[in-house]
mmCIF file of the N, C-alpha and C atoms, coordinates in Angstrom:
data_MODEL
# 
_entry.id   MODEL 
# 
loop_
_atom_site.group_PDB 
_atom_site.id 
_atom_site.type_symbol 
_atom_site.label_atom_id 
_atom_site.label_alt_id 
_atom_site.label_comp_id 
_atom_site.label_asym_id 
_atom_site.label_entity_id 
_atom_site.label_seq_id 
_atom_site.pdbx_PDB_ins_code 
_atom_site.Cartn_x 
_atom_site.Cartn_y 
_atom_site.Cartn_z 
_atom_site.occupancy 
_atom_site.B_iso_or_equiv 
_atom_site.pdbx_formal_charge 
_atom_site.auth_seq_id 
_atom_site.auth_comp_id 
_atom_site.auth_asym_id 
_atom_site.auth_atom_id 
_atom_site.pdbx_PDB_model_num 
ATOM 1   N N  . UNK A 1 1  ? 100.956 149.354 180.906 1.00 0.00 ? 1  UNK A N  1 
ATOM 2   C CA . UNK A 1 1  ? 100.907 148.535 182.090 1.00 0.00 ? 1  UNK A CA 1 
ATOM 3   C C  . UNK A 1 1  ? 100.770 147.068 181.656 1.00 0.00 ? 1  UNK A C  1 
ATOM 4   N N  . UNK A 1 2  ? 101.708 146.073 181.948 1.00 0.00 ? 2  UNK A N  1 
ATOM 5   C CA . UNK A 1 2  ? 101.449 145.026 181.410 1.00 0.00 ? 2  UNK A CA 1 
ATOM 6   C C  . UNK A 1 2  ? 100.943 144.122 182.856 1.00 0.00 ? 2  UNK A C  1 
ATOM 7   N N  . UNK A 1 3  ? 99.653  143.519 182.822 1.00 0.00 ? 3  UNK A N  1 
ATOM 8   C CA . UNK A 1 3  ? 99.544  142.654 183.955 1.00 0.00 ? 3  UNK A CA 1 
ATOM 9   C C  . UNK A 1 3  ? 99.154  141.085 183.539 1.00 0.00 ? 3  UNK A C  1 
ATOM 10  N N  . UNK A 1 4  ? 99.544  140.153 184.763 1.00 0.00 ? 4  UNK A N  1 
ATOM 11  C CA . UNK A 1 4  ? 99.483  138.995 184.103 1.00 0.00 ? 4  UNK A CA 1 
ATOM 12  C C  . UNK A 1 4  ? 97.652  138.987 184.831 1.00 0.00 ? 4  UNK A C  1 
ATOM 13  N N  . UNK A 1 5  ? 97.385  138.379 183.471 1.00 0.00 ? 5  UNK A N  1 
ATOM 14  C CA . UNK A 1 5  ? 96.188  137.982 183.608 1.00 0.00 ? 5  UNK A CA 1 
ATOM 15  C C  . UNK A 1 5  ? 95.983  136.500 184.018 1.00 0.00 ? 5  UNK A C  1 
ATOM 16  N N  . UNK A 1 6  ? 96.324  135.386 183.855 1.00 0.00 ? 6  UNK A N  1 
ATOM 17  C CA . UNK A 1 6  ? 96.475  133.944 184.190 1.00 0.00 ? 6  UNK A CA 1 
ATOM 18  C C  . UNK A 1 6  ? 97.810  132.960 183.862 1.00 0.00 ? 6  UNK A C  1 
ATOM 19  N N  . UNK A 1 7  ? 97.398  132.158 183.996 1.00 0.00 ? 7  UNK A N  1 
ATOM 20  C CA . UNK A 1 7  ? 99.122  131.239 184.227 1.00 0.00 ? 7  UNK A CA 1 
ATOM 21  C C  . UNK A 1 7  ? 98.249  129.827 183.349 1.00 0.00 ? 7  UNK A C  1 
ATOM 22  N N  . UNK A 1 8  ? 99.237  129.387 182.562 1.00 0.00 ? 8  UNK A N  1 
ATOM 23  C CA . UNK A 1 8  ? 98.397  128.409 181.298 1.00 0.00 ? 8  UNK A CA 1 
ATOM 24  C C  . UNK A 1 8  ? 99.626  127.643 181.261 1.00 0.00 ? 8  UNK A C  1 
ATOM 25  N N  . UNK A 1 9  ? 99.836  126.402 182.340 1.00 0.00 ? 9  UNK A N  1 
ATOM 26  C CA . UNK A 1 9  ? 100.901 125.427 181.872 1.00 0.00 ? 9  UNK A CA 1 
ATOM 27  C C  . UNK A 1 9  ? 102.589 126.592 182.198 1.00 0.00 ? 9  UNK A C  1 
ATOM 28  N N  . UNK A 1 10 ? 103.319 126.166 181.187 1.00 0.00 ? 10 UNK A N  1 
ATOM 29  C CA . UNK A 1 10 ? 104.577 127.253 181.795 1.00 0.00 ? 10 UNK A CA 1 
ATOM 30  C C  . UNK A 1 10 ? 104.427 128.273 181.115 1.00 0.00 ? 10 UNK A C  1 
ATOM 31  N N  . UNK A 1 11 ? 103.398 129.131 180.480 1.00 0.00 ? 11 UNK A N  1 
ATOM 32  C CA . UNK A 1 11 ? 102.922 130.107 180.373 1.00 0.00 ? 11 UNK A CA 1 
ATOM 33  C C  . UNK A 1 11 ? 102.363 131.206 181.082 1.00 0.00 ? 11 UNK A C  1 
ATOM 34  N N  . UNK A 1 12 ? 102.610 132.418 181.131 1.00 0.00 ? 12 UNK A N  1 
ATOM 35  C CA . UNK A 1 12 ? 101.520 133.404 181.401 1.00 0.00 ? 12 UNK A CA 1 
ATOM 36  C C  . UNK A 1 12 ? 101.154 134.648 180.702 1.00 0.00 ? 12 UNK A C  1 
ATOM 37  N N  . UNK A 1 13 ? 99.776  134.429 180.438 1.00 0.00 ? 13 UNK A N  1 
ATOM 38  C CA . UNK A 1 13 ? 99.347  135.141 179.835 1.00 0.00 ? 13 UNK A CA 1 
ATOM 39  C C  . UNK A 1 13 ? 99.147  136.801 180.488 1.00 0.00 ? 13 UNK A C  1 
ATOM 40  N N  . UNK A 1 14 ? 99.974  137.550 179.663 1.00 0.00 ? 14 UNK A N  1 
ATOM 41  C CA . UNK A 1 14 ? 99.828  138.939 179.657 1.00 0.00 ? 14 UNK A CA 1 
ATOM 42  C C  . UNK A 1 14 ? 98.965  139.429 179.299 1.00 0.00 ? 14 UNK A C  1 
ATOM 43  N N  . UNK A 1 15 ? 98.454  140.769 180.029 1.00 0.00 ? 15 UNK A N  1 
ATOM 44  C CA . UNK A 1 15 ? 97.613  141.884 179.027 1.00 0.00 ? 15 UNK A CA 1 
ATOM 45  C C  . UNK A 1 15 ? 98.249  142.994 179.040 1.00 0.00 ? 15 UNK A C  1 
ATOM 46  N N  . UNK A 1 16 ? 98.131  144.133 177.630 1.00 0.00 ? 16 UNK A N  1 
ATOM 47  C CA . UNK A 1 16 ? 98.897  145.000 177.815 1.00 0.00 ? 16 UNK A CA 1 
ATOM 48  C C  . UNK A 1 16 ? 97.642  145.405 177.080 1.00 0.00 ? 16 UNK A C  1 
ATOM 49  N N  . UNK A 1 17 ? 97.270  146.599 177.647 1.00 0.00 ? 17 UNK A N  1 
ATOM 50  C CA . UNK A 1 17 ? 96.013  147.008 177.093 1.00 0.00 ? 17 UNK A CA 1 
ATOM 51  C C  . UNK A 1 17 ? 94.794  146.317 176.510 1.00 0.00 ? 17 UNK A C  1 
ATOM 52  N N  . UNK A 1 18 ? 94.435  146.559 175.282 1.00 0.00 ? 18 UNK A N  1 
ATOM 53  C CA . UNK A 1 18 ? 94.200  145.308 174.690 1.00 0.00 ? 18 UNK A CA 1 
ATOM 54  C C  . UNK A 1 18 ? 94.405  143.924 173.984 1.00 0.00 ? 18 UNK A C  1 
ATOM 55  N N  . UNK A 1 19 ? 95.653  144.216 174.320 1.00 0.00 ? 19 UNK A N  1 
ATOM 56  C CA . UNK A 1 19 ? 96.244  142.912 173.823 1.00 0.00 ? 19 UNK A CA 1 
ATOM 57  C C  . UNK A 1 19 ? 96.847  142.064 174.810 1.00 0.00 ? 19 UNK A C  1 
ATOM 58  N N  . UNK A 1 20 ? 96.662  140.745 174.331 1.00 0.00 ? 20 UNK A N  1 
ATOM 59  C CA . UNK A 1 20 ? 97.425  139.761 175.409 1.00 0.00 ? 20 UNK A CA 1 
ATOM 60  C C  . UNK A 1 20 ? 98.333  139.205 174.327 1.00 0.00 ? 20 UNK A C  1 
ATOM 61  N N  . UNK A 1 21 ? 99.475  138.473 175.321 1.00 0.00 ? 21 UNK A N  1 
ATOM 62  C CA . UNK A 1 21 ? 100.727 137.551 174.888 1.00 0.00 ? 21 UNK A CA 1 
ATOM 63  C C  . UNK A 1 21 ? 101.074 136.700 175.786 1.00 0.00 ? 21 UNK A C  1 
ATOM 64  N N  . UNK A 1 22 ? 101.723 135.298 175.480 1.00 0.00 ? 22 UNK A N  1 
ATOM 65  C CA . UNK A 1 22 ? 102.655 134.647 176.522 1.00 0.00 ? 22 UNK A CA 1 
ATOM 66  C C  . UNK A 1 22 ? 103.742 135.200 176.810 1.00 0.00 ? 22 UNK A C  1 
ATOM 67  N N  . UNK A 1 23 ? 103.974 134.672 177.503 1.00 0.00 ? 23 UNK A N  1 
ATOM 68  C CA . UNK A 1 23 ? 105.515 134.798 177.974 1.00 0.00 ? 23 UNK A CA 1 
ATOM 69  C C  . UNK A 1 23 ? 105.838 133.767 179.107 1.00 0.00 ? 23 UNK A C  1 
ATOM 70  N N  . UNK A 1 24 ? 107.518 133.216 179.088 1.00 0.00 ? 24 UNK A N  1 
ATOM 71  C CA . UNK A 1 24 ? 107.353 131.623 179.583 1.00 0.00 ? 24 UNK A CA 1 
ATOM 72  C C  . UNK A 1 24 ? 107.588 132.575 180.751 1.00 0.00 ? 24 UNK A C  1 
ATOM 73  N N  . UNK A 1 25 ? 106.777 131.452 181.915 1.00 0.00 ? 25 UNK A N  1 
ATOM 74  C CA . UNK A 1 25 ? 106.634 131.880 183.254 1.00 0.00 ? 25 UNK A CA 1 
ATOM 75  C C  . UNK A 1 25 ? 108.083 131.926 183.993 1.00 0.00 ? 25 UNK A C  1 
ATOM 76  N N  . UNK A 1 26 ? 108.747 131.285 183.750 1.00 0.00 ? 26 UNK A N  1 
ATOM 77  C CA . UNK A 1 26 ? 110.009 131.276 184.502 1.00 0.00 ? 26 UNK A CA 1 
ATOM 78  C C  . UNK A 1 26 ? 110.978 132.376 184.188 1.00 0.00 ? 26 UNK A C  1 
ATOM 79  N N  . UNK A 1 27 ? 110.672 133.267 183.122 1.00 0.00 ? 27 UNK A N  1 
ATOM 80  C CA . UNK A 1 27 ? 111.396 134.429 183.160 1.00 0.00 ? 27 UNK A CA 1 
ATOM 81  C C  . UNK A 1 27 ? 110.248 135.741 184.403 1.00 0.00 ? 27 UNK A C  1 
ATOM 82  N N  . UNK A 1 28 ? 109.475 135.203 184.835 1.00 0.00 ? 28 UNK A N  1 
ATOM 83  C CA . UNK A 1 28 ? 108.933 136.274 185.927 1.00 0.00 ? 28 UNK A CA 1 
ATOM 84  C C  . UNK A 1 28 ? 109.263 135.832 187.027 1.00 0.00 ? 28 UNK A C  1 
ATOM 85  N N  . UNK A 1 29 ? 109.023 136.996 188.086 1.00 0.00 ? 29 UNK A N  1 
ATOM 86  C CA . UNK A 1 29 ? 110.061 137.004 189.232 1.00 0.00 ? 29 UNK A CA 1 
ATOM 87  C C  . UNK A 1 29 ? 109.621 135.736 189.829 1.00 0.00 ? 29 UNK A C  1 
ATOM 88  N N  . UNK A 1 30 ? 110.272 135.852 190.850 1.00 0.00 ? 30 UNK A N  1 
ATOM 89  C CA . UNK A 1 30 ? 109.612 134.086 191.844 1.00 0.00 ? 30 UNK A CA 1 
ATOM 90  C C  . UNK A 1 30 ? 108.460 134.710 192.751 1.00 0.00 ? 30 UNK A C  1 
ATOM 91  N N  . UNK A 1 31 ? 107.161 134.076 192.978 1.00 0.00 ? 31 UNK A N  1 
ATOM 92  C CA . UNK A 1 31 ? 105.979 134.431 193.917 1.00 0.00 ? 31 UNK A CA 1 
ATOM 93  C C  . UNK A 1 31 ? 105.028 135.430 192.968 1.00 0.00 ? 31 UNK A C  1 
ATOM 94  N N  . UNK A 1 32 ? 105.353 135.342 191.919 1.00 0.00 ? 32 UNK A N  1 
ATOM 95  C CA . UNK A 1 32 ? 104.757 136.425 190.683 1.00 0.00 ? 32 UNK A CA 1 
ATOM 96  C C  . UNK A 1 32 ? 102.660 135.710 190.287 1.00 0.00 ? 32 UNK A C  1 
ATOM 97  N N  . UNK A 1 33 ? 101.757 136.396 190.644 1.00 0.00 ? 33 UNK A N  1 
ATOM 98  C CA . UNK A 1 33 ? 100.604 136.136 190.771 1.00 0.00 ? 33 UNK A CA 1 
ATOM 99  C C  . UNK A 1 33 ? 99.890  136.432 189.851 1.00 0.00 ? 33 UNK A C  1 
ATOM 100 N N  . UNK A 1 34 ? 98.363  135.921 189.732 1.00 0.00 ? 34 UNK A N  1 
ATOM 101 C CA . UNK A 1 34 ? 97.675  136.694 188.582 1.00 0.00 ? 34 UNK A CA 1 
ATOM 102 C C  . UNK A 1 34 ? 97.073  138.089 189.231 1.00 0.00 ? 34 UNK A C  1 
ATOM 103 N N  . UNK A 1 35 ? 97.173  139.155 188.252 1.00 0.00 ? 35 UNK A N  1 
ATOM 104 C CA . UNK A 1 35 ? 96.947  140.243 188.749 1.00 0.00 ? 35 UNK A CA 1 
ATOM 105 C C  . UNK A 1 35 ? 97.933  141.039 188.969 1.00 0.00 ? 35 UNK A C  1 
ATOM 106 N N  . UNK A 1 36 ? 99.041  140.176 189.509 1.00 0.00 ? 36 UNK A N  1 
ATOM 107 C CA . UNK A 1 36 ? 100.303 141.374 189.642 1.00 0.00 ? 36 UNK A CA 1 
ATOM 108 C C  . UNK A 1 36 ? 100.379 142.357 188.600 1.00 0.00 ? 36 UNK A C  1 
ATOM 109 N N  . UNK A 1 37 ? 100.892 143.621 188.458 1.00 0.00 ? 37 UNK A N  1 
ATOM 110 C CA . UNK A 1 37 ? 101.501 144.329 187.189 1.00 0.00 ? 37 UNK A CA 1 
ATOM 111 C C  . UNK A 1 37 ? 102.801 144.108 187.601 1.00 0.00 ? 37 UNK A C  1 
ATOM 112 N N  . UNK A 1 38 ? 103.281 144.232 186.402 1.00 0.00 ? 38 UNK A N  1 
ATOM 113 C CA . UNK A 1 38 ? 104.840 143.963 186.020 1.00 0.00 ? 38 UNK A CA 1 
ATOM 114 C C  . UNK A 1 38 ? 105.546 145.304 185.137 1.00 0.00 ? 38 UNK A C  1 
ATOM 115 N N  . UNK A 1 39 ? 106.779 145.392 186.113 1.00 0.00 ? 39 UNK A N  1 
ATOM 116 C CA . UNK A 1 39 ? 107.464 146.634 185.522 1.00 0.00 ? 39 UNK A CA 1 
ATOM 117 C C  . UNK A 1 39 ? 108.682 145.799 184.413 1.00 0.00 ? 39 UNK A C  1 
ATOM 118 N N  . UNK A 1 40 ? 108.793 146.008 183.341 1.00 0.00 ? 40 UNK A N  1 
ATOM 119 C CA . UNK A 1 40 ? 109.918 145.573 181.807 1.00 0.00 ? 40 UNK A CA 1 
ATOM 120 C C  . UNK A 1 40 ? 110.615 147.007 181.807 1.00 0.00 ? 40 UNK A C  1 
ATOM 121 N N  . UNK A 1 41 ? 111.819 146.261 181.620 1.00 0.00 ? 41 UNK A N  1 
ATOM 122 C CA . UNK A 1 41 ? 112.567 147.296 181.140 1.00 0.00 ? 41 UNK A CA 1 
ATOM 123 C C  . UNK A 1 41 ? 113.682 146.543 179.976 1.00 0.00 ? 41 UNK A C  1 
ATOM 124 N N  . UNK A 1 42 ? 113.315 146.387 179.019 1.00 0.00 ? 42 UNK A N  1 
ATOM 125 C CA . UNK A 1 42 ? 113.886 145.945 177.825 1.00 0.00 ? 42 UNK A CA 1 
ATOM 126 C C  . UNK A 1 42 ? 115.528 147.111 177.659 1.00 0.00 ? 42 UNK A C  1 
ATOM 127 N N  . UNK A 1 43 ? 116.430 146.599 177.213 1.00 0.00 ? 43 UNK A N  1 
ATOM 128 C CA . UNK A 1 43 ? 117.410 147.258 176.689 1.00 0.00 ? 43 UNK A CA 1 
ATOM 129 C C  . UNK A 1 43 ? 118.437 146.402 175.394 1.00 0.00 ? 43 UNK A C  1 
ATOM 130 N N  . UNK A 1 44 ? 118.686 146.529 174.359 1.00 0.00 ? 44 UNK A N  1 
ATOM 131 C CA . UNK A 1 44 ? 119.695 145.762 173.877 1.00 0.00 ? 44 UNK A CA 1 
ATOM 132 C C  . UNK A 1 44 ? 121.300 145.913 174.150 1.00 0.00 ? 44 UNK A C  1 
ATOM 133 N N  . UNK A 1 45 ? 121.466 144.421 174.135 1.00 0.00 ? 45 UNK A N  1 
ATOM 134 C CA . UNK A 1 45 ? 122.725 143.781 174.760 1.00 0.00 ? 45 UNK A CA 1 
ATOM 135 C C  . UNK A 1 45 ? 123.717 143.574 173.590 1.00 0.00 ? 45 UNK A C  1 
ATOM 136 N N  . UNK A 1 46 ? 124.131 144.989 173.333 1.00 0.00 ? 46 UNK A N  1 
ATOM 137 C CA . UNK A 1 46 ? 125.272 145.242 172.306 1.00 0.00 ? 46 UNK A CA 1 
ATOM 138 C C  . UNK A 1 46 ? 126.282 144.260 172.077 1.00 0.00 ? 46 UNK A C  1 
ATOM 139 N N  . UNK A 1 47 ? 127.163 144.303 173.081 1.00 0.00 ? 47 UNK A N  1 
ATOM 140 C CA . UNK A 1 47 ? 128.423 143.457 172.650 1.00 0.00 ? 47 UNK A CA 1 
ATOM 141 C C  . UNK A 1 47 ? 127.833 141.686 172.617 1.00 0.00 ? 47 UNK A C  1 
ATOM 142 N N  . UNK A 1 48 ? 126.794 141.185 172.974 1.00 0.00 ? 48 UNK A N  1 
ATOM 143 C CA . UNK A 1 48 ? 126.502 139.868 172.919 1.00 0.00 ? 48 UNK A CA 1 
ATOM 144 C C  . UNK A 1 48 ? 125.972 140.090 171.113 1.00 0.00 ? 48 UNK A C  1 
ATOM 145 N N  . UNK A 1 49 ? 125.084 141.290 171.220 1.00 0.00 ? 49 UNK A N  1 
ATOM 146 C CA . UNK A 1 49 ? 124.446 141.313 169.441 1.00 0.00 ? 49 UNK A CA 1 
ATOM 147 C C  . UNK A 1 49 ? 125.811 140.833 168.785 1.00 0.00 ? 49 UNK A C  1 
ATOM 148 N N  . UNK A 1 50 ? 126.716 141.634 168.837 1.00 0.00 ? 50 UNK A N  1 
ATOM 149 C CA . UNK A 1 50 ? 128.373 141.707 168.098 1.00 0.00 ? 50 UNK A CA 1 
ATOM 150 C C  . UNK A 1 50 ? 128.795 140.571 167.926 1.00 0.00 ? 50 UNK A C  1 
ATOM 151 N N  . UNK A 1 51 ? 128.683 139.436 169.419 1.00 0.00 ? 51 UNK A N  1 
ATOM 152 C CA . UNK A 1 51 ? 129.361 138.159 169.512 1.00 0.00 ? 51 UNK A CA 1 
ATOM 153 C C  . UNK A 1 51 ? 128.181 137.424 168.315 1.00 0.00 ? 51 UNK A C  1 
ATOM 154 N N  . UNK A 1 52 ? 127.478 137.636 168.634 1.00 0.00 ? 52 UNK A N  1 
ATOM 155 C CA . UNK A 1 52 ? 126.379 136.689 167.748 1.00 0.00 ? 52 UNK A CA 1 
ATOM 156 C C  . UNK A 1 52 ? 126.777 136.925 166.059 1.00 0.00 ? 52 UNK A C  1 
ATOM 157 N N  . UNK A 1 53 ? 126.542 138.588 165.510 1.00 0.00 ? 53 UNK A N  1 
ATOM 158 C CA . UNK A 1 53 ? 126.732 138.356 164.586 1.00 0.00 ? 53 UNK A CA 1 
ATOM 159 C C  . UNK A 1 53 ? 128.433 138.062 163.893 1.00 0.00 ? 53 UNK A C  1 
ATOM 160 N N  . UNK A 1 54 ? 129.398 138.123 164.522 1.00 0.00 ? 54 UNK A N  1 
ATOM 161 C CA . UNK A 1 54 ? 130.323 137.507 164.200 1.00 0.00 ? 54 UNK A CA 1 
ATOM 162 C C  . UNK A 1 54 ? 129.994 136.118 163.607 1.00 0.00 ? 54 UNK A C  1 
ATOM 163 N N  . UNK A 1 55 ? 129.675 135.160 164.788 1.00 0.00 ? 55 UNK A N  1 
ATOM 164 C CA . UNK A 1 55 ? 129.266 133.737 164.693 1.00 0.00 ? 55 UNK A CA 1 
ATOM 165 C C  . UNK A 1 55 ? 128.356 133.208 163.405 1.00 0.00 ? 55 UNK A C  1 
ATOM 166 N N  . UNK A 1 56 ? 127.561 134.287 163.340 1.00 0.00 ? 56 UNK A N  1 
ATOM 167 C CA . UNK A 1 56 ? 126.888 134.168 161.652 1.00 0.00 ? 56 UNK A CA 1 
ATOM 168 C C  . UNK A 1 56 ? 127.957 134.333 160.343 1.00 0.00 ? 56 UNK A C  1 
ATOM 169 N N  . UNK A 1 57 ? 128.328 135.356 160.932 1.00 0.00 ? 57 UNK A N  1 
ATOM 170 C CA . UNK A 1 57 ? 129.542 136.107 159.494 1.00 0.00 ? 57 UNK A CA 1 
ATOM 171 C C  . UNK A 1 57 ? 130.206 134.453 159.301 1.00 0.00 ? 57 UNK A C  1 
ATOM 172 N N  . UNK A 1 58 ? 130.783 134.104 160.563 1.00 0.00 ? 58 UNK A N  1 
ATOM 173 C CA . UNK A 1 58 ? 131.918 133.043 160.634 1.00 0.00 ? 58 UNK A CA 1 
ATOM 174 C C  . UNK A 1 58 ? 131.039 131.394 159.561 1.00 0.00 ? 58 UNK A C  1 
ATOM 175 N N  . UNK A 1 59 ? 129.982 131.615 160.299 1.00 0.00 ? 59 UNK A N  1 
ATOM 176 C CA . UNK A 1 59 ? 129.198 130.174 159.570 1.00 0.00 ? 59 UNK A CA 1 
ATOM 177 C C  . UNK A 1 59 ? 129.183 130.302 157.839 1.00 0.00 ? 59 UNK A C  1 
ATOM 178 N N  . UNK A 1 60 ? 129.015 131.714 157.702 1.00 0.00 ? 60 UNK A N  1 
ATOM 179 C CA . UNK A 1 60 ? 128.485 132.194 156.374 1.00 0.00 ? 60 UNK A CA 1 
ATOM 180 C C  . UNK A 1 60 ? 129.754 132.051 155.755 1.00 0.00 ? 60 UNK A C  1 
ATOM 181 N N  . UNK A 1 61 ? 131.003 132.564 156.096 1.00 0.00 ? 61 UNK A N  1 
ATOM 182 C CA . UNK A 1 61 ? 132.076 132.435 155.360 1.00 0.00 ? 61 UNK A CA 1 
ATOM 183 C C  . UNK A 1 61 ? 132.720 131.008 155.215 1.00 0.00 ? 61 UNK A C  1 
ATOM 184 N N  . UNK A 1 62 ? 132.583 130.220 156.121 1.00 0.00 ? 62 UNK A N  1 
ATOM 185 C CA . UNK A 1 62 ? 132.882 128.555 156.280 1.00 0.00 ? 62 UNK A CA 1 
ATOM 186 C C  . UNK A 1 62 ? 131.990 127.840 155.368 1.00 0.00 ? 62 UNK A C  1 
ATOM 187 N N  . UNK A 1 63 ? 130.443 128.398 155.388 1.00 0.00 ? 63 UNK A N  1 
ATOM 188 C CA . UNK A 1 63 ? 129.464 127.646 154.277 1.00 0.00 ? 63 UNK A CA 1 
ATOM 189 C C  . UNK A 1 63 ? 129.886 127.824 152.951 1.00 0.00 ? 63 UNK A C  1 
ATOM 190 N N  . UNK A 1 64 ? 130.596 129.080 152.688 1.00 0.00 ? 64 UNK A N  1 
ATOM 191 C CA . UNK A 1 64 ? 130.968 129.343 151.471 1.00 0.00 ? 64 UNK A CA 1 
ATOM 192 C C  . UNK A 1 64 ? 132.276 129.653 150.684 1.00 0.00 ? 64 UNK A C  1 
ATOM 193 N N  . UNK A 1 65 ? 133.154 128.640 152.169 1.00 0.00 ? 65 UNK A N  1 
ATOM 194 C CA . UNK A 1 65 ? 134.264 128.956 151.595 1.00 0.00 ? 65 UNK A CA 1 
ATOM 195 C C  . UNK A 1 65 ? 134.900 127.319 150.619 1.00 0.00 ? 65 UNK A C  1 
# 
């Protein structure tokens, strides 16, 4: 259960059990409070990973070509 515990500047501080973290406030929903819990649903974004590491390959082969 991750809930925000307070709001620190464009921060808010999470708790997830015993642990807390930031996270910038503007990625939480709009009207988002202290106390709310918050449902995440993380997934990775394959074909952007792909575009990205192309763009490395590409720098890496230009740095060393």
């Amino acid at each position: 259960m991750f809930i925000i515990d307070r709001f620190e500047g464009k921060w808010a501080v999470i708790e997830y059990g015993d642990v807390t973290f930031n996270m910038p406030r503007e990625v939480l929903p709009e009207g988002a409070k202290e106390g709310d819990v918050l449902s995440i649903n993380i997934e990775v974004d394959k074909k952007t990973t792909e575009e990205q590491s192309g763009k490395i390959d590409k720098l890496i082969d230009d740095l060393f070509d």
